[in-house]
Legacy VTK file of the C-alpha trace (Angstrom):
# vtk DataFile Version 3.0
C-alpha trace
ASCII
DATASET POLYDATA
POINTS 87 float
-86.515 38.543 -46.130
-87.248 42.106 -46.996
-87.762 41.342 -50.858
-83.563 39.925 -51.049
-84.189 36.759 -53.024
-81.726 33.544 -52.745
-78.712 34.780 -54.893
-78.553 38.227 -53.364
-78.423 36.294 -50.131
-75.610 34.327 -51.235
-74.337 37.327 -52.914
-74.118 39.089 -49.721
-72.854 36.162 -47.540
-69.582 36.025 -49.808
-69.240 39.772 -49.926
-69.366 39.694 -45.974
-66.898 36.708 -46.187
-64.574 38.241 -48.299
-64.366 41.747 -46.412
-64.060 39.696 -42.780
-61.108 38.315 -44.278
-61.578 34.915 -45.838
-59.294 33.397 -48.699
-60.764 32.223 -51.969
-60.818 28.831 -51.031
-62.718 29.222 -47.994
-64.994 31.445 -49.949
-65.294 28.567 -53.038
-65.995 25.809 -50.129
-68.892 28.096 -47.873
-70.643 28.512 -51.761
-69.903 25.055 -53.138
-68.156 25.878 -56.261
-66.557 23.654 -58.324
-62.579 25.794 -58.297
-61.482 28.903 -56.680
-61.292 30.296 -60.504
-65.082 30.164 -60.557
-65.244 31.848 -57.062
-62.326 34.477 -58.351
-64.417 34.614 -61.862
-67.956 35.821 -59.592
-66.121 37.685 -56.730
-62.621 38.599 -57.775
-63.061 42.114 -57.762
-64.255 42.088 -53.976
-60.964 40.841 -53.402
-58.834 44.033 -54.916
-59.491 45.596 -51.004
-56.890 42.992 -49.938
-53.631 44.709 -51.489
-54.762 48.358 -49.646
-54.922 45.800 -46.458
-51.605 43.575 -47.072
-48.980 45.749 -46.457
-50.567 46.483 -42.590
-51.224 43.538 -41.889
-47.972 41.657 -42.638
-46.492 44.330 -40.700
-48.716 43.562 -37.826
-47.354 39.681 -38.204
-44.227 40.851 -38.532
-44.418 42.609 -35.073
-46.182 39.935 -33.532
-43.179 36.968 -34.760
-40.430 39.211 -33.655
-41.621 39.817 -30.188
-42.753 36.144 -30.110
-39.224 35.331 -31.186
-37.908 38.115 -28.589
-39.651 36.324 -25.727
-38.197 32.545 -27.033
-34.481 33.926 -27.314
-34.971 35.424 -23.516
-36.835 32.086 -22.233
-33.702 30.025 -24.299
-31.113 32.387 -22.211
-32.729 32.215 -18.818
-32.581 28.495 -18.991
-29.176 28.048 -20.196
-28.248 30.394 -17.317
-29.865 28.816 -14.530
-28.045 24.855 -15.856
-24.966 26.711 -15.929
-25.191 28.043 -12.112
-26.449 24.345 -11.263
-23.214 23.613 -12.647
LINES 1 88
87 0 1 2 3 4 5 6 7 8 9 10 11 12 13 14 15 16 17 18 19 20 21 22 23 24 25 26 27 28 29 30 31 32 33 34 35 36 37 38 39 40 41 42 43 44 45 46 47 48 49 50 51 52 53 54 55 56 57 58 59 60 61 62 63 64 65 66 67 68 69 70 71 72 73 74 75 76 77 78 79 80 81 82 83 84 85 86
């Protein structure tokens, strides 16, 4: 393909895999390495990006939990509500 020979396929693969998002052990599993610290070892430094990213994104969870929590708590209330007026 284009003169890119096996490992810079691979190479590339794993870099796409790590900036989409994937964990280390995903990563070690898709290129069959023995441990993670081999994967880390090869790759580690792709993986830096992910502190810049953390903060946002746990936010982002964060936000989506409460609200999912929000919407629980007011489900919770409406039913306790309508058994009480059953009395």
């Amino acid at each position: 393909m284009w003169g890119l020979d096996t490992y810079e396929l691979r190479h590339t693969a794993a870099s796409l895999a790590i900036h989409s998002g994937a964990n280390v052990k995903t990563v070690q599993r898709m290129l069959g390495h023995a441990s993670a610290a081999v994967t880390l070892d090869v790759y580690g430094h792709l993986f830096e990006d992910e502190l810049d990213r953390l903060p946002a994104q746990m936010d982002a969870h964060m936000t989506a939990e409460r609200k999912r929590f929000a919407e629980r708590r007011k489900r919770a209330t409406e039913t306790t509500q309508r058994l009480e007026a059953r009395g």
